[in-house]
C-alpha positions as MATLAB code, in Angstrom:
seq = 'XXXXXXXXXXXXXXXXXXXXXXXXXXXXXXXXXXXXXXXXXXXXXXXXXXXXXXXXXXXXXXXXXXXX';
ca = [
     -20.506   34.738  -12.511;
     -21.268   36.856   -9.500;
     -20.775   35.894   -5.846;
     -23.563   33.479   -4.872;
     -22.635   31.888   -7.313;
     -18.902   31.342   -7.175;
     -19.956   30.664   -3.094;
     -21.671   28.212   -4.230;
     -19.240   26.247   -6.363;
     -16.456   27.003   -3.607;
     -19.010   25.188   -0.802;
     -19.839   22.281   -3.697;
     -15.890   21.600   -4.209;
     -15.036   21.720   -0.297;
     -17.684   19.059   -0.020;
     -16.730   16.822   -2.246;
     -12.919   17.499   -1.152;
     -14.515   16.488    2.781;
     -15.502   13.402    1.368;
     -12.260   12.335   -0.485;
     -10.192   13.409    2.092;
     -12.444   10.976    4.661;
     -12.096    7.909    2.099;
      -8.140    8.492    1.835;
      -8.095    8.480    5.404;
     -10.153    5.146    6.001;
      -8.171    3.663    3.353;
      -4.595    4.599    5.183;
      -6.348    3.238    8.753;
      -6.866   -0.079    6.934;
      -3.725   -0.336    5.322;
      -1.856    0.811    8.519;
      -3.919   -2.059   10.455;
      -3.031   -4.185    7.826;
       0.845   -3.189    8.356;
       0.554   -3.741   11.854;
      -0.850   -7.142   11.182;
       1.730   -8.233    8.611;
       4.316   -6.707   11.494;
       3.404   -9.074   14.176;
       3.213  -12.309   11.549;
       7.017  -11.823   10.522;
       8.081  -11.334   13.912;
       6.223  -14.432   15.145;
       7.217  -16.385   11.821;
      11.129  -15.389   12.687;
      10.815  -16.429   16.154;
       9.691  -19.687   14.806;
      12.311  -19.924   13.158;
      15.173  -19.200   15.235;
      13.365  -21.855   17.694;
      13.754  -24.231   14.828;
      16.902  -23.558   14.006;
      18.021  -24.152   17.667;
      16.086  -27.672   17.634;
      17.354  -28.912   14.875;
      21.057  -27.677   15.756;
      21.152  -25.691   11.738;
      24.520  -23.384   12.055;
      24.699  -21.245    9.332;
      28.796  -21.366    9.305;
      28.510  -24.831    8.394;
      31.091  -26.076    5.084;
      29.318  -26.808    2.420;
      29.007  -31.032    1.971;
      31.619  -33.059    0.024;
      30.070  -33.148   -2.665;
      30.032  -29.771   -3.885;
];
């Protein structure tokens, strides 16, 4: 193998590495948006419910009912 040629398969493999590289990084944006998304749900879903907990007067020391 001389030279051009082993340039050659060196320029061939950093292209294709370009292009991996570029689709691992759009898929870590998306996922990292998707993070973020997920973030913002649980926070709003546990604000929910700490307002429901306060309407309904739910205390989480309560004894357990007679019955049990």
């Amino acid at each position: 193998m001389n030279v051009q040629e082993r340039v050659t398969e060196l320029e061939s493999r950093l292209a294709f590495q370009d292009d991996t590289i570029q689709a691992l990084n759009d898929v870590l944006v998306a996922q990292q948006r998707a993070l973020e998304r997920l973030q913002l749900q649980v926070e709003a879903l546990a604000k929910r419910q700490e307002e429901a907990s306060g309407q309904f007067d739910i205390g989480e020391d309560e004894s357990p009912p007679p019955h049990y």
